[in-house]
C-alpha positions in Angstrom: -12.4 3.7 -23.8 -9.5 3.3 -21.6 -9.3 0.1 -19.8 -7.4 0.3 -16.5 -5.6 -2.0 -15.2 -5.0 -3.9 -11.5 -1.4 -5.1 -10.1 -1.0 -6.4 -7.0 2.9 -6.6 -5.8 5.1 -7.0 -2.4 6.8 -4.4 -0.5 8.9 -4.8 2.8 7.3 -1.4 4.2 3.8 0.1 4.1 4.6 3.2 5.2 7.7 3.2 2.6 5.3 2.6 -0.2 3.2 5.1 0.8 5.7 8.2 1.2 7.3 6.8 -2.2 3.9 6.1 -4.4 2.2 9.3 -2.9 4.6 11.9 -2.6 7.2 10.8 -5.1 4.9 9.5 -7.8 2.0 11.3 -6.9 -0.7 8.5 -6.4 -3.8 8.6 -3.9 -4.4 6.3 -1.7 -7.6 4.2 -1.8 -8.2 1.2 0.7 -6.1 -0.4 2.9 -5.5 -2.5 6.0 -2.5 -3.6 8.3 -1.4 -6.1 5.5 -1.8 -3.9 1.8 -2.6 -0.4 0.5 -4.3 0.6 -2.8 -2.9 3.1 -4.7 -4.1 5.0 -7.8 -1.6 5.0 -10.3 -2.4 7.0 -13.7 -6.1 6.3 -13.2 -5.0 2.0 -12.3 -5.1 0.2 -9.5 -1.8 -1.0 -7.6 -1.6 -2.6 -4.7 1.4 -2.7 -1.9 1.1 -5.8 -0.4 3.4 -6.7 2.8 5.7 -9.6 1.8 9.0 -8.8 2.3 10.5 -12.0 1.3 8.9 -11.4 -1.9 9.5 -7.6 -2.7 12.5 -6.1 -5.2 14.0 -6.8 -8.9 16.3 -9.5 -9.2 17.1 -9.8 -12.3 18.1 -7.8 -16.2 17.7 -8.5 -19.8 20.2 -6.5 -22.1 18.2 -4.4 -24.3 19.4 -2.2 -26.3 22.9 -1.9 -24.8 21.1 -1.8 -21.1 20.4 -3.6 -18.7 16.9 -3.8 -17.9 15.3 -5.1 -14.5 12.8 -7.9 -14.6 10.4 -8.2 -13.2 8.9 -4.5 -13.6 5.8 -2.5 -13.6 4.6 0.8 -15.3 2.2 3.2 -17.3 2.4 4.7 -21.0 2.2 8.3 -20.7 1.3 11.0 -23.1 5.0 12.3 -24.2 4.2 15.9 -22.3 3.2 13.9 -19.0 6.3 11.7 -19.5 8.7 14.7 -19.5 7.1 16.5 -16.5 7.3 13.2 -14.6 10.9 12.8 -15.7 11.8 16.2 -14.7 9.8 15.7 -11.5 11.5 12.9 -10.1 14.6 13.9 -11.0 14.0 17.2 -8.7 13.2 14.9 -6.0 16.4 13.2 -6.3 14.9 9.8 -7.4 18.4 7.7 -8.4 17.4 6.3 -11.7 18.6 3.0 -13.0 18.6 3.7 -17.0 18.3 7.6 -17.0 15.5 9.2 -19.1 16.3 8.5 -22.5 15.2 7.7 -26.2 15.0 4.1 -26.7 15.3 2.7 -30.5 15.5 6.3 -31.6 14.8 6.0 -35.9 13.2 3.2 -35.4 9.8 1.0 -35.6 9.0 1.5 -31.9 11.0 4.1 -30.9 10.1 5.5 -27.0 10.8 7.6 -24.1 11.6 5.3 -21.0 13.1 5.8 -17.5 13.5 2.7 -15.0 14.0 3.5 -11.4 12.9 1.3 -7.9 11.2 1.6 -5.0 12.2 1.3 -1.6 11.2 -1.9 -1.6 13.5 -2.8 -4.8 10.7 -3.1 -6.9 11.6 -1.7 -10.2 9.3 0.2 -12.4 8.9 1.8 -16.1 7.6 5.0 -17.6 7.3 5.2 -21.1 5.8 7.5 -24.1 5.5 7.0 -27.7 5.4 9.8 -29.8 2.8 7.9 -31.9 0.6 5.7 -29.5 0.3 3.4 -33.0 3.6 1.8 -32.7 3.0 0.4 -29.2 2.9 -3.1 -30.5 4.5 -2.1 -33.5 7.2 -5.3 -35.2 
């Protein structure tokens, strides 16, 4: 059984979040108020919360010859779903910051990722394995 999960992060714009996380990524909207909105994200919960001051990606670890953002968010996708996504945002001009790729291609591990921000700065991660078992594989 698939276990969702719930993320709670800042934004500097409600109504940015909600054109990007709805009509880029293609969320619904659940709850909300003045101050945060819920979003459903790949069947879990994320929620935009107004804090300006805390909102965007400040910082990169080098791995594997890129530079990734920390902090950052994201789902696993099946490898299908991944592709569709990645061709998706890509037709809706999202800028990415490491492109669509094989990551540790031959290897234990190896995975489709793509790393791109919101408007708020906030950057996130899309993955797929083509076998789910290496996940946490050493």
């Amino acid at each position: 059984m698939r276990k969702p999960f719930h993320l709670a992060f800042p934004v500097t714009d409600l109504d940015a979040a909600r054109e990007f996380y709805i009509n880029v990524l293609g969320c619904t909207e659940g709850r909300s108020s003045e101050k945060w909105v819920d979003f459903d994200l790949f069947g879990h919960q994320i929620v935009a919360h107004l804090a300006p001051e805390q909102a965007g990606s400040r910082a990169t670890n080098g791995v594997d010859r890129d530079h990734v953002p920390v902090p950052r968010f994201g789902v696993i996708l099946p490898m299908e779903q991944w592709v569709a996504l990645a061709d998706d945002l890509s037709s809706k001009g999202v800028k990415f910051v490491i492109e669509p790729k094989i990551r540790f291609a031959g290897e234990v591990g190896e995975q489709a990722t793509m790393f791109f921000l919101d408007p708020s700065g906030n950057a996130l991660e899309f993955k797929a394995f083509a076998d789910l078992s290496q996940v946490f594989a050493k």
